[in-house]
N, C-alpha and C positions, 0 to 999 in steps of 0.2 A: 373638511378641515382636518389637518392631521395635527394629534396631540405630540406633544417633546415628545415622551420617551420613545414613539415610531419615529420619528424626526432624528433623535439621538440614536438610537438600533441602525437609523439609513447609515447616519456618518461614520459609525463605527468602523459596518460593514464595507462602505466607501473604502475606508482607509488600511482596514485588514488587506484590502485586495491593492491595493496599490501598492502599500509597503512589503508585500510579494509577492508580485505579479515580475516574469523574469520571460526571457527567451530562454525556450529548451537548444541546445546546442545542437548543429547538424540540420534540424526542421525546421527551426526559428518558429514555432508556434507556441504560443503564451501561454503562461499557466501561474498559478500563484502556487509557493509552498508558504505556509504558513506554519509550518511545525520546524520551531529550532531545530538543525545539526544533530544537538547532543539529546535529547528527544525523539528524535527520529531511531538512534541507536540503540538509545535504552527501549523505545517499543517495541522495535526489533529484537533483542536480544530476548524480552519480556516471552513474547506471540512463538520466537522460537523454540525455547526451553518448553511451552505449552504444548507447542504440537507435537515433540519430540518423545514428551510423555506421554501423548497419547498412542506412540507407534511402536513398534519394536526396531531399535537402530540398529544394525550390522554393524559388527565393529571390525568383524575377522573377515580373513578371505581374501581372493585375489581380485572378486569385485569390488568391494569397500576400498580395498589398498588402491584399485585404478583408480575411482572417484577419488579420493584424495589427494593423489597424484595429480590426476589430470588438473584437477581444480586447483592446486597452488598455483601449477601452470598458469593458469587461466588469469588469476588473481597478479600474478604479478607481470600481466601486461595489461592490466587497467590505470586507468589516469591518475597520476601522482596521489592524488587526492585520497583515494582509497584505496592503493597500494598500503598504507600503515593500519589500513581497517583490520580488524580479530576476522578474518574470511575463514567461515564453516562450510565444508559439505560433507555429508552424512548421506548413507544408504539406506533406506526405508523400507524394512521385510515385507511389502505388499505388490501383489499384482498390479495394480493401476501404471497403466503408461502416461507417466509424467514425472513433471519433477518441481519446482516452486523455491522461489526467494523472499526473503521478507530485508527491510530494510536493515543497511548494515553488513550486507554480504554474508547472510546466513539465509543456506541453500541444502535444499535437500533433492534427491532422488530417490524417485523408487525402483523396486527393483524390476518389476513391469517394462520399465520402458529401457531396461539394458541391452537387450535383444535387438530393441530397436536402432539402437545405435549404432551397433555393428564394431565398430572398431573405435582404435581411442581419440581418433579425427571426429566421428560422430559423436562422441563422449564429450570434445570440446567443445562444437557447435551446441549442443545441448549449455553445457554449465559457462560456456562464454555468452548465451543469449538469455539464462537467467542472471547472470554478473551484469548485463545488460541493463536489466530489472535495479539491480542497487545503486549504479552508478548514475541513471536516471532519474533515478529517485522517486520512482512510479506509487511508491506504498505511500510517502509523504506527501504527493498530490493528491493521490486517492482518500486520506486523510482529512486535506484541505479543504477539500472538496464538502468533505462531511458535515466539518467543521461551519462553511459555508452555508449548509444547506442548513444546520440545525440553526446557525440566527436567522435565518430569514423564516425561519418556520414560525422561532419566538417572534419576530418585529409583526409578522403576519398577525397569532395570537395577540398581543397588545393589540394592532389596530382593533381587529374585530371587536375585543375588547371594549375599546376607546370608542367603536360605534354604536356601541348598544345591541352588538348583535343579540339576540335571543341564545341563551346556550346552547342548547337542542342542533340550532341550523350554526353557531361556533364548533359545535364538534362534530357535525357532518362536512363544514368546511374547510376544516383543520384537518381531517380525515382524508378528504381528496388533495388536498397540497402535498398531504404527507403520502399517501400514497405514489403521484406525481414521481416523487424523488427519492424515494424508499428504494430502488434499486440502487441508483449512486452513493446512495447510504451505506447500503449493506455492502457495497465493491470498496467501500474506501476504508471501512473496517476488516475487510480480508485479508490475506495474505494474497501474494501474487501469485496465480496459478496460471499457466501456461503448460 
């Protein structure tokens, strides 16, 4: 027999996921965002300014100046919608080949994977595939996602709760749930890396 509050924790979660659950455009496969628009931006803009501190940015130079470049480009053949977005890209003094978006259209590259690029066609494929990333809105499902997994973790806790389980075997079984989903956890708190 399940007690309300696992009862209420189900309907909750029922309704979170219904009241956003959407077809992604182009795939048509479901997903729920759950994190308001302007939320979305602000965590974005928050996750940015963090990592940005943590790197040394490029501000000079004729690579910095082509990312920027190229990236308006980029930025202003995205869907109306985010055409008015604050769209950042920034150069990253590090070897690593790659480059990452976070919600909101703030993107960075490193300077690693310039080379790889080759020309400013590769430069757009690059920062048009993490523009990709914001317009999709891959950091806000990833989010969702978290969000999802942390009440069912709680509704979980309650039942065991509610059953009398013994603590000891409650937090070994809380343990393996959590485990369970601890990667999709940790991917819906990250930044988008590609």
């Amino acid at each position: 027999m399940h007690d309300s509050k696992t009862l209420t924790g189900l309907l909750i979660t029922a309704v979170l996921l219904l009241a956003g659950c959407q077809k992604v455009p182009y795939t048509n496969r479901d997903r729920a965002i759950l994190v308001p628009w302007e939320t979305e931006l602000q965590l974005g803009a928050d996750a940015y300014r963090e990592a940005l501190a943590a790197e040394t940015v490029v501000t000079t130079g004729r690579q910095a100046e082509t990312v920027a470049r190229v990236g308006k480009r980029v930025a202003r053949r995205t869907p109306s919608r985010w055409r008015s977005l604050d769209w950042e890209y920034k150069l990253l003094d590090s070897d690593n080949v790659n480059a990452f978006c976070l919600p909101g259209g703030k993107i960075a590259v490193y300077k690693g994977i310039v080379p790889v690029m080759g020309t400013e066609a590769g430069m757009a494929a690059v920062l048009g595939h993490e523009a990709a990333h914001a317009v999709a809105q891959h950091g806000a499902e990833r989010i969702s996602g978290s969000m999802v997994l942390e009440l069912g973790l709680g509704i979980a806790s309650i039942a065991l709760g509610g059953a009398g389980a013994d603590p000891g075997l409650h937090d070994q079984l809380m343990g393996m749930l959590g485990l369970g989903g601890i990667a999709l956890a940790k991917r819906g708190l990250q930044r988008e890396i590609y």
